[in-house]
SEMARMI-837700 format. One record per residue: y, z, x of N, C-alpha, C, CB in turn; residue in one letter. Coordinates in pm, 1 decimal. Each point is the difference from the previous one (the first is absolute). Glycine has a CB too. Example, Ala and Ser with C-alpha at 12.3 -4.5 7.8 and 13.67 -1.06 7.14 Angstrom:
REM residues 2
<atom <-569.0, 780.0, 1319.0>, <119.0, 0.0, -89.0>, <120.0, 0.0, 90.0>, <-117.3, 124.6, -189.2>, a>
<atom <222.3, -196.6, 154.2>, <119.0, 6.0, 82.0>, <109.0, 73.0, -77.0>, <-62.8, -214.5, 118.4>, s>
//
This chain:
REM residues 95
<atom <4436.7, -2267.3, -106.6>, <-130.1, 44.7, 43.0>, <-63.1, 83.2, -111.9>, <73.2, -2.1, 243.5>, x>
<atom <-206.8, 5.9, -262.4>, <-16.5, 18.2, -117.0>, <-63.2, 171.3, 26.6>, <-31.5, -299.3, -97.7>, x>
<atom <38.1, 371.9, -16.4>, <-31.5, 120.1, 17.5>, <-94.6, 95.9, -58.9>, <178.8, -59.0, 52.1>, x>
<atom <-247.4, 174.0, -1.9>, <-140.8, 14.0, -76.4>, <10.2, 181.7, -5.2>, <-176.1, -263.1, 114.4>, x>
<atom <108.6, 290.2, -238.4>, <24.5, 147.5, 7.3>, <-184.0, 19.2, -26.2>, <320.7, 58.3, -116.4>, x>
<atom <-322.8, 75.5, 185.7>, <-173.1, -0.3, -48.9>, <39.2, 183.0, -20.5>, <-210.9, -250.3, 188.2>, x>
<atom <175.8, 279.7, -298.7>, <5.2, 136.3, -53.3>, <-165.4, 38.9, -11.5>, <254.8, -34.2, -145.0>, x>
<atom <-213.7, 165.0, 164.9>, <-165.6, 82.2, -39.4>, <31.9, 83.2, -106.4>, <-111.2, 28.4, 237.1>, x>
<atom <40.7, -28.3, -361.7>, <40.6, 122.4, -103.6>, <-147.2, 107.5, -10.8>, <192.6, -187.4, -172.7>, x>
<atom <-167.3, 278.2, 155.9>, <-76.8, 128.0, -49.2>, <32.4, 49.6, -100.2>, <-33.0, 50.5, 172.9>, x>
<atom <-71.5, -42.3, -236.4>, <53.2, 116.5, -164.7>, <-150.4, 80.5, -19.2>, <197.7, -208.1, -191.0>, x>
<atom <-213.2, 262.2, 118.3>, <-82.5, 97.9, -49.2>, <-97.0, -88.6, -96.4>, <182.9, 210.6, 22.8>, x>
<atom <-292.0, -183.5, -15.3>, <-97.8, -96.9, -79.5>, <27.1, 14.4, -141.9>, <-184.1, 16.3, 166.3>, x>
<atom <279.1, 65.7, -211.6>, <-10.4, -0.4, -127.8>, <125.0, -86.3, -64.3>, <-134.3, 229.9, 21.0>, x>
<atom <197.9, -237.9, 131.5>, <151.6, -70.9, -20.2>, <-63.6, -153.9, 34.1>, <216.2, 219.4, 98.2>, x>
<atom <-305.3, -289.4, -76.6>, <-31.8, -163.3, 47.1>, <40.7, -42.7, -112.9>, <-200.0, -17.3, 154.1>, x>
<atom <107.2, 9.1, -280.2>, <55.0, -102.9, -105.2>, <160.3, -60.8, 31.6>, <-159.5, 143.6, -185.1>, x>
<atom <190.8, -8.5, 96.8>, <124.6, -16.0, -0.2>, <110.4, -38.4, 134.3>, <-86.7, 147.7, -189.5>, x>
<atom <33.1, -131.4, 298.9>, <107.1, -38.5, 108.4>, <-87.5, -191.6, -24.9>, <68.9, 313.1, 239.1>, x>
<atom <-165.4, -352.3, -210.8>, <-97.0, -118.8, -34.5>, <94.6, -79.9, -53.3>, <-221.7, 104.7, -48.1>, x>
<atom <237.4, -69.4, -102.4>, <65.3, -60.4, -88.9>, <153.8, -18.7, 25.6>, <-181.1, 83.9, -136.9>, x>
<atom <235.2, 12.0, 175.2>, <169.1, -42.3, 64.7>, <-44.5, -127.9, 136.1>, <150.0, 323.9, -35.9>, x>
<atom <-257.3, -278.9, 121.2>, <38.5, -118.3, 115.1>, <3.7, -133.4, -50.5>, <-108.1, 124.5, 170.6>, x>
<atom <15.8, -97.9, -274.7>, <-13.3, -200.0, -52.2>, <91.0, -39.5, -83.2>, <-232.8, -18.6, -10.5>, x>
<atom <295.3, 120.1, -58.0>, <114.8, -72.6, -66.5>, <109.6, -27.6, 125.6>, <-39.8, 127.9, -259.2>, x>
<atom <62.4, -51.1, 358.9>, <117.3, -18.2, 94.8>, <-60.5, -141.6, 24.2>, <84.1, 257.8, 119.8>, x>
<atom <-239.7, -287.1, -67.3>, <-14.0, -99.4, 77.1>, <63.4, -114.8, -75.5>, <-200.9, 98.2, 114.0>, x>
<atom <171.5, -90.8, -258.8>, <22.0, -118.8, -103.1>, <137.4, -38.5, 17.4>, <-164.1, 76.6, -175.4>, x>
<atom <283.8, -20.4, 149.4>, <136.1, 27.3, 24.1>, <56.9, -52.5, 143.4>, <-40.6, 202.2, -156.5>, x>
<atom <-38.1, -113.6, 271.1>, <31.3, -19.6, 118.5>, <10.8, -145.0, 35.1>, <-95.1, 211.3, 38.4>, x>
<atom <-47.3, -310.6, -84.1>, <-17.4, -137.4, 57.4>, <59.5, -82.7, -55.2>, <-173.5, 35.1, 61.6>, x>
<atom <243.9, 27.1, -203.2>, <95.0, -125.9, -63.7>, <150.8, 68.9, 72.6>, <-150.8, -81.5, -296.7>, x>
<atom <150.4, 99.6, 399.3>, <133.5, 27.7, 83.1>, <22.2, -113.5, 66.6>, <-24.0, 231.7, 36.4>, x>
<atom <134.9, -339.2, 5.4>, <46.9, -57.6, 93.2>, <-65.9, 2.9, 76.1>, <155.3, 19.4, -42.9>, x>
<atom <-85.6, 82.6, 110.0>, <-70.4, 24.4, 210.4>, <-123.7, 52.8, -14.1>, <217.2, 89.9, 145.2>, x>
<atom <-274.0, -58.4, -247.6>, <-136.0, 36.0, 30.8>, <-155.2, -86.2, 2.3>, <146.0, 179.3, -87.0>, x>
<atom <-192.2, -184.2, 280.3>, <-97.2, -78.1, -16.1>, <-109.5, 7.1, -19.2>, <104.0, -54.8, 74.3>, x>
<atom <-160.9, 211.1, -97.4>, <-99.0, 33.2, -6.5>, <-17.3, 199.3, -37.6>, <-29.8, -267.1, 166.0>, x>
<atom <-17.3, 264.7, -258.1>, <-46.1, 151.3, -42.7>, <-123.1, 77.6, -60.5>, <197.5, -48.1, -18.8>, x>
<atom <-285.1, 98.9, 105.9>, <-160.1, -18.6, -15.1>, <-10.0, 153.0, 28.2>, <-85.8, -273.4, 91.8>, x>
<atom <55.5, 352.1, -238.4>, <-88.5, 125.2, 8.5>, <-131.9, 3.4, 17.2>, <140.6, 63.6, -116.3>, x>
<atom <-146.8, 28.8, 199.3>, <-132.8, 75.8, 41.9>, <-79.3, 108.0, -29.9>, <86.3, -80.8, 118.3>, x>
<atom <-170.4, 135.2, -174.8>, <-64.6, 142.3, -7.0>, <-51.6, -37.6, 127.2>, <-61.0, 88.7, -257.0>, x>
<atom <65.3, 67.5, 277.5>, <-122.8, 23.1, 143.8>, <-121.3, 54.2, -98.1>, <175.7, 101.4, 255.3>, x>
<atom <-321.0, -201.4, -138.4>, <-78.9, 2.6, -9.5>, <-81.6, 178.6, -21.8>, <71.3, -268.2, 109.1>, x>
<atom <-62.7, 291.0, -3.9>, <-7.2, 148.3, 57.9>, <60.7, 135.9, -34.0>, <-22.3, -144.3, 143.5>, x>
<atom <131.9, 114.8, -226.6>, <129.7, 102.8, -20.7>, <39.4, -3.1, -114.0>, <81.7, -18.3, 189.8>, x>
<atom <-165.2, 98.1, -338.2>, <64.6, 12.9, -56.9>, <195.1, 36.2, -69.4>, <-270.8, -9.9, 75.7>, x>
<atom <293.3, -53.1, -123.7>, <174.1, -25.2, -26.9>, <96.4, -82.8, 139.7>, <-16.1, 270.3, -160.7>, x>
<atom <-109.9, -300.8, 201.3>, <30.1, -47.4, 157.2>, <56.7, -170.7, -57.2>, <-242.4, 174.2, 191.6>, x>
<atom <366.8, -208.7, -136.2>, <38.6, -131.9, -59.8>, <70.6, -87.4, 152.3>, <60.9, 118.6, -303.3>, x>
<atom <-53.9, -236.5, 342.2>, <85.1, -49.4, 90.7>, <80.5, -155.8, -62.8>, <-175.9, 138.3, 202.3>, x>
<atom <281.3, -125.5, -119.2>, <95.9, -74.3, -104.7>, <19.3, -102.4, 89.1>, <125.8, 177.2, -147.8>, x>
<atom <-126.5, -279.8, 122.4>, <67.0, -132.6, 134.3>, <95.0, -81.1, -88.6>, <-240.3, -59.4, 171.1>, x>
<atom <334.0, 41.5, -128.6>, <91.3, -65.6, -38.0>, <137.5, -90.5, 114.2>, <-96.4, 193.3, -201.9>, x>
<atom <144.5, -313.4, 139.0>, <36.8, -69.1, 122.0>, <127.0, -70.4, -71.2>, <-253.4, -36.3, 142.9>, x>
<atom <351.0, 27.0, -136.3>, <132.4, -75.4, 16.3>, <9.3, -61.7, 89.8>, <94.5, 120.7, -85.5>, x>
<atom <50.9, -255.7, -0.6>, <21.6, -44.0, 52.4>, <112.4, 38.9, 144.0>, <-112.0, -101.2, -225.7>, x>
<atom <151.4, 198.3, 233.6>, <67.8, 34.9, 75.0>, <78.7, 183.2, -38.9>, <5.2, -312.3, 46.2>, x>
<atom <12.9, 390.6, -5.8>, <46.0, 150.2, 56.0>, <97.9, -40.8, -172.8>, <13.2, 69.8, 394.8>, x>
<atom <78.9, -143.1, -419.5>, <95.8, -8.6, -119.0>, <-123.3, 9.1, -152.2>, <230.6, -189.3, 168.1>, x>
<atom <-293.3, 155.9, -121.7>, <-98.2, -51.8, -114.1>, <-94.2, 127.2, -59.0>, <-13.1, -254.2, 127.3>, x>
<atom <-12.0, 330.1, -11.7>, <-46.2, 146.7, -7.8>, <56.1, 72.1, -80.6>, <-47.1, -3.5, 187.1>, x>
<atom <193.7, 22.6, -103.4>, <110.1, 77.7, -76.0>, <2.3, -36.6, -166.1>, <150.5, -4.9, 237.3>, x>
<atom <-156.5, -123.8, -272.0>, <49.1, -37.2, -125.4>, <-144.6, 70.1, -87.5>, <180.3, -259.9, 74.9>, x>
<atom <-250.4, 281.6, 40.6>, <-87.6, 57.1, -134.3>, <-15.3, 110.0, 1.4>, <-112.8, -149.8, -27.3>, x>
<atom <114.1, 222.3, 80.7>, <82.0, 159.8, -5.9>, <46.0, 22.1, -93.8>, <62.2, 13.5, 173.4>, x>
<atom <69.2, -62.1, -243.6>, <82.8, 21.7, -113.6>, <-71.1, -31.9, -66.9>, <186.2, -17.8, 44.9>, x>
<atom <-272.0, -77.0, -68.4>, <-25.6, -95.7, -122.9>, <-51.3, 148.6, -105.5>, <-100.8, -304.3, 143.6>, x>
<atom <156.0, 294.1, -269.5>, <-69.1, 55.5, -154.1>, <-148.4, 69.1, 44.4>, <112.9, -226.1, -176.2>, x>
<atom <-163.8, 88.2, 186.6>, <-167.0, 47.2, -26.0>, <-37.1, 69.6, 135.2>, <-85.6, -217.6, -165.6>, x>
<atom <141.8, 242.6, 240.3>, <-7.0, 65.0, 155.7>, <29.2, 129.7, -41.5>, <84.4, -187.7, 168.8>, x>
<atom <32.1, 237.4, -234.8>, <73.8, 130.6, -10.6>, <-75.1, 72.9, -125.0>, <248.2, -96.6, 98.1>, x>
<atom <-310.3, -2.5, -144.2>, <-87.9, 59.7, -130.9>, <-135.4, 9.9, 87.7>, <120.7, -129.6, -251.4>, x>
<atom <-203.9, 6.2, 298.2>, <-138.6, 87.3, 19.3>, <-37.0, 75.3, 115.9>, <-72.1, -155.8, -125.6>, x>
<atom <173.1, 92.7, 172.4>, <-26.4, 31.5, 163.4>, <56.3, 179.4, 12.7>, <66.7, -314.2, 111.3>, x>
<atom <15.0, 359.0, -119.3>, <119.4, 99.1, 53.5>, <-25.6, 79.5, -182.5>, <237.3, -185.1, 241.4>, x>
<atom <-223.2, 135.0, -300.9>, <-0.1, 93.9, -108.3>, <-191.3, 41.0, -77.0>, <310.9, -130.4, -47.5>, x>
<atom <-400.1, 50.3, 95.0>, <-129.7, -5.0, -17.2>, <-119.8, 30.6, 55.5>, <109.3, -104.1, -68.6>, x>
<atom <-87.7, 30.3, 222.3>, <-71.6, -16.8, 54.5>, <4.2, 142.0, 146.4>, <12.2, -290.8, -135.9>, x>
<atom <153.8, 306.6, 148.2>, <8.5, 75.5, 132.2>, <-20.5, 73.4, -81.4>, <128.7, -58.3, 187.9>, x>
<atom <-103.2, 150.1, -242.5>, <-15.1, 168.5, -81.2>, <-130.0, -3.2, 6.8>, <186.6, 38.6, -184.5>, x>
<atom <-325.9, -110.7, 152.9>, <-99.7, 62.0, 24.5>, <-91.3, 6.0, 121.1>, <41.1, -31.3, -202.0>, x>
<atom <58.0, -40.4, 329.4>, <-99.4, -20.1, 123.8>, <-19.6, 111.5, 71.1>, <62.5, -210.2, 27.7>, x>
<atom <-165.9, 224.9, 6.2>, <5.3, 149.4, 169.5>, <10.3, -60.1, 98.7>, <-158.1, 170.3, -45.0>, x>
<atom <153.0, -263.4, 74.3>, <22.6, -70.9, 129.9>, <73.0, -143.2, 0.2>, <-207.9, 125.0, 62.2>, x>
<atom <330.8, -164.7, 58.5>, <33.2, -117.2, -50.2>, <62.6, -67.8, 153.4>, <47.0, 85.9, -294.6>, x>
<atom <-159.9, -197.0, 360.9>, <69.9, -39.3, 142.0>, <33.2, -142.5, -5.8>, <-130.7, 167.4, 140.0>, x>
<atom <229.6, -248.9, -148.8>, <30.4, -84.5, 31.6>, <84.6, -72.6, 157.1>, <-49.1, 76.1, -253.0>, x>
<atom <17.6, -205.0, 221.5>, <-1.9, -75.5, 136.0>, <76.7, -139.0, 11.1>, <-224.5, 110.4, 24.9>, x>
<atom <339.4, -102.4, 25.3>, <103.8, -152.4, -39.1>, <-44.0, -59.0, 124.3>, <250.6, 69.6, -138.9>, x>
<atom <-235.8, -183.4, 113.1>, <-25.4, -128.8, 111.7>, <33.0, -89.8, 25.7>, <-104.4, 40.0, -14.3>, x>
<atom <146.6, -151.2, 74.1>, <42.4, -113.3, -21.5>, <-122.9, -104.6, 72.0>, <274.1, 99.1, -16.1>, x>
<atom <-351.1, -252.7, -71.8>, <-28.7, -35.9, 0.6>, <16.4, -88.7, 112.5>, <-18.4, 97.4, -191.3>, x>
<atom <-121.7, -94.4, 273.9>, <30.1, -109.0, 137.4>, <-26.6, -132.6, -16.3>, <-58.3, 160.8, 143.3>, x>
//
């Protein structure tokens, strides 16, 4: 069953570029993954540093594998979390 994460990020307007620029390289990385069927950043319209993340595997294993992955532990966790103020995510499984 296939699986979908939708994240919300916040950072400080002075922090966008730079968080900007980590999401699209993850996205680039992310979609040449196996299980990954889909990974589509968002700015919010309304909300400066305001970003939403959708992303979808092929299944709960496929998630995980990208967790570990290099370019995850580099932009994501070493880049991207250190500059957020706010951070809600949402797992799902696809009906």
């Amino acid at each position: 069953m296939a699986y979908a994460v939708v994240a919300h990020y916040r950072c400080e307007p002075a922090d966008e570029d730079t968080v900007r620029a980590a999401l699209l390289k993850v996205r680039e990385h992310t979609r040449a993954e196996p299980a990954n069927l889909a990974y589509e950043v968002h700015a919010e319209v309304d909300r400066p540093g305001g970003f939403v993340l959708y992303e979808q595997y092929a299944d709960r294993a496929g998630f995980d594998a990208h967790k570990v992955a290099d370019h995850f532990t580099e932009l994501i966790v070493e880049t991207v979390w250190p500059l957020l103020t706010e951070r809600t995510v949402t797992f799902a499984e696809v009906l």
